[in-house]
C-alpha positions, 0 to 999 in steps of 0.5 A: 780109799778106793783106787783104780786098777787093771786087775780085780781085787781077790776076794778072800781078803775081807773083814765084817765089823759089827761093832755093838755085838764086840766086846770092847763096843769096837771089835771085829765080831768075827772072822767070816769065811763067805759073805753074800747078799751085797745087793740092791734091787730097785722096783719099777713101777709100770705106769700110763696116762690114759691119754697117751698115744703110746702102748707101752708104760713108762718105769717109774723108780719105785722102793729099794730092796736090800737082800739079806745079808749071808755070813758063814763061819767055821765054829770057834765057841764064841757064841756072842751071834747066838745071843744075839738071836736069843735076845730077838727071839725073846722079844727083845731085839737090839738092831745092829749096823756094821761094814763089810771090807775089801782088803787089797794084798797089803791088806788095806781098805779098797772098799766099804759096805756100810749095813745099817739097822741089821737083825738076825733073821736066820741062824744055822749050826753045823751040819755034824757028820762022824763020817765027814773030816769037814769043818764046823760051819755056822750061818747067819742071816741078817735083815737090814734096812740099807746098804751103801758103798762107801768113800 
C-alpha cells in the first residue's frame, strides 16, 4: 500500500470508513474536513532495585495511551452520528471500529489507520452565527481502544 517517496503526502486527500454506522453495513459515514488525535503514547514506568549501584531508574514500558480521535464536518442533515450518540446516552451504546485513509493524488490507498472498539465521547453542533457567512461545522469525539497503522 504504502510507497516510498521523496515528497510528503498532501493531507487534504483522506477518507473515514465507520462501516457499522452506513447504511448499507458498507459505506463510507461521512465526508470529514479534519481529522485529528492519530496517536499513541506509551507510559514508562520509573523503576530501581535497591541494591543498584546507579541513582537513577531505569524506564520500563508500561500501558498505551491512545488519544481520542477528533472528526469535523460541515453539516449535511444526515444525523446517522447523532443517533449514534443518543443510543450511548440511553444506555445502550453499540462500539464501532473504522479506518482513516491516506490517499495519494490519484487518490489511492497510501496509508490506513485502523480504529478499533470506538465510542463517541463528545458531539458539537455548529456554532450558528447571523453575522458570520461560515459554515456549519459539527464535531465529534471518539474514544477507542487501539490504533494501529496498517499494510
Amino acid at each position: 500500500m504504502s510507497e516510498v517517496r521523496d515528497d510528503p503526502y498532501p493531507a487534504f486527500n483522506f477518507l473515514v470508513e465507520i462501516p457499522s454506522l452506513g447504511i448499507d453495513g458498507d459505506s463510507v459515514q461521512a465526508g470529514f474536513a479534519e481529522v485529528s488525535g492519530l496517536e499513541i503514547e506509551q507510559e514508562m514506568i520509573a523503576y530501581r532495585n535497591g541494591n543498584e549501584r546507579r541513582t537513577s531508574p531505569r524506564m520500563i514500558p508500561g500501558l498505551a495511551k491512545y488519544a481520542p480521535l477528533v472528526l469535523k464536518r460541515g453539516v449535511t442533515g444526515n444525523t446517522a452520528l447523532w443517533g449514534w450518540m443518543q443510543q450511548c446516552v440511553s444506555g445502550s451504546c453499540e462500539r464501532a471500529s473504522g479506518h482513516i485513509k491516506l490517499l495519494n493524488e490519484q487518490r489511492d490507498v497510501v496509508m490506513a489507520w485502523k480504529f478499533s472498539d470506538a465510542v463517541p465521547r463528545r458531539l458539537t453542533g455548529p456554532v450558528l452565527d447571523a453575522n458570520s457567512s461560515e459554515l456549519a461545522i459539527e464535531t465529534l469525539e471518539l474514544v477507542h481502544q487501539g490504533l494501529e497503522l496498517e499494510d
